[in-house]
N, C-alpha and C positions, 0 to 999 in steps of 0.2 A: 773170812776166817775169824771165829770168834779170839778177842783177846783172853787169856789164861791167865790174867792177872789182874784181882780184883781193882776194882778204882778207888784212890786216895792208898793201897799201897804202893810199895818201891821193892822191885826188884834189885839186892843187893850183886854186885859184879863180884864174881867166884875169884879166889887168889888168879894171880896170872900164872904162878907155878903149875896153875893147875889146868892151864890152856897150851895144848902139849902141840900146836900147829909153825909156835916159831919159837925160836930159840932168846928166850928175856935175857937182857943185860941186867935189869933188877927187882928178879921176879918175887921176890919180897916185900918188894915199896905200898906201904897201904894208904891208898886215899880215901878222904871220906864220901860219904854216902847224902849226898843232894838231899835236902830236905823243902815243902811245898809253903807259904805264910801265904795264907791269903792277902788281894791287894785294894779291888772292889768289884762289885758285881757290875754290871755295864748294859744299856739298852741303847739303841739308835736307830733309832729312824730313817726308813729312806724313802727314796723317789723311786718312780718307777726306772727299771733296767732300758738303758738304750743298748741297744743289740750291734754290733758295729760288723761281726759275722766271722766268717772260717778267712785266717789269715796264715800267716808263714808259720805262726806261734802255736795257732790251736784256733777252737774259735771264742772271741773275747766280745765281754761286755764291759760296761760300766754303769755304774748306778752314782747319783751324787748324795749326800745327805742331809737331813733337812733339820737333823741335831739330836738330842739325848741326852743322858741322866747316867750319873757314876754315881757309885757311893760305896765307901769303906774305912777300915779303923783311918788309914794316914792318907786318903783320897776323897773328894766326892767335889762335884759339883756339873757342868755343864758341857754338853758337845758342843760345839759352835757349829750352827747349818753353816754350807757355803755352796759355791760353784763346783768347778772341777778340779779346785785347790784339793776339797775335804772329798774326797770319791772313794768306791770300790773299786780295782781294775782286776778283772778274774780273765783267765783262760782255763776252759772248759773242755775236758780231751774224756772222750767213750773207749773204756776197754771190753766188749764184750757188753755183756746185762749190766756192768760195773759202768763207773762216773768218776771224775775225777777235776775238782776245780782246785785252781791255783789261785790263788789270794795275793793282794796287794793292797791295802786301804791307807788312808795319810786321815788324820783326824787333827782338829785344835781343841784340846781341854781345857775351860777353865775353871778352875776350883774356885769352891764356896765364898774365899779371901782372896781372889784376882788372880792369880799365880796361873799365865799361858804356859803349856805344856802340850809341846808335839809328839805327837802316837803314833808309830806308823807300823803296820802288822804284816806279817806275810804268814800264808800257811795254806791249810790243803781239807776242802769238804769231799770227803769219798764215801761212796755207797753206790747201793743199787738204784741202775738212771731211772727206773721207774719209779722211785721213791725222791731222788733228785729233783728230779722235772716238775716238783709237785709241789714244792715247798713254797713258793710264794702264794699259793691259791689254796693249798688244804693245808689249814691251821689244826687239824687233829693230830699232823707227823711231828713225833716228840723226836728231842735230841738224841733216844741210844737205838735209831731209827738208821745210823750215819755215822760217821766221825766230823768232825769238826774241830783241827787246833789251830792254836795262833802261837806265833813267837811276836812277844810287843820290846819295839827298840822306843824308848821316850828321851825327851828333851827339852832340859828349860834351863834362862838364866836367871830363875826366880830363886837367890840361895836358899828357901826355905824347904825348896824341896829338890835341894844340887841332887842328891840321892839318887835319883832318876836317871840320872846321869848314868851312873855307871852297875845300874841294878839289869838283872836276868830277869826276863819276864815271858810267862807263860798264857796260854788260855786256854780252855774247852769251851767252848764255842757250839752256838746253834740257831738257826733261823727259825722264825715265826711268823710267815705273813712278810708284811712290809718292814720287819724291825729284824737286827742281828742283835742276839743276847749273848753277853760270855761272861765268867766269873774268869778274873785274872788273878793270878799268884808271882808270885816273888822265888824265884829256883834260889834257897837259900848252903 
């Protein structure tokens, strides 16, 4: 089902007065309205998928990473490759023509001036498995081909960028080949 909501806008949530299914204790209360900052755009590199197969979850794989490149206004610098520290871990479930992987990745970043920072993402690649199933081998399937979001939790004790710490972070997300690209934002 196509989204009805262009991309980079925001659907504003209607009064609650005006959501007549439960009875509001303070159907007046107005919150604000989430805004997107960009954070950096992101590429990484992986290895090939080891296949681990259909288990009690779904059926899961993993990929490890062999590193990458960030860059943006208050980010940028280096994936660190690693073992099965820096990994993807997906479970893969078919509904129908439909697809749907479940995301797990843990990254170490270190920026341009030293500063370790741990990235670890969860989220969900859905579309059609016939366009799914393709994506590490036909480099022509663009990202509005699928969905692909990420929610990024970070952390450092680098005080330069405490920030991290306690920031909301988003991504649109998309594969190409052997590399996951995503431009990350800041839910401000």
């Amino acid at each position: 089902m196509p989204n009805p909501i262009e991309p980079g806008t925001v659907e504003r949530a209607p009064p609650a007065s005006s959501l007549t299914t439960t009875q509001w204790t303070t159907p007046d209360y107005t919150l604000p309205t989430p805004s997107l900052q960009f954070l950096f755009h992101l590429e990484c590199d992986m290895e090939s998928f080891r296949h681990i197969g259909q288990g009690p979850y779904g059926d899961r794989s993993t990929v490890i990473f062999k590193g990458g490149r960030f860059d943006g206004p208050r980010l940028r610098g280096e994936i660190l490759p690693g073992g099965g520290a820096y990994s993807d871990w997906e479970i893969v479930r078919d509904h129908g023509d439909q697809q749907t992987a479940h995301l797990n990745t843990r990254y170490n970043l270190v920026t341009h001036d030293g500063a370790t920072i741990y990235l670890q993402t969860t989220g969900t690649r859905t579309g059609a498995k016939a366009v799914l199933e393709k994506l590490g081998s036909d480099t022509s399937i663009t990202a509005d081909q699928y969905k692909m979001r990420l929610n990024l939790t970070m952390e450092t004790g680098d005080q330069r960028y405490s920030w991290v710490n306690s920031g909301v972070f988003v991504a649109s997300s998309g594969r190409v080949g052997d590399q996951v690209v995503y431009d990350a934002y800041e839910l401000l």
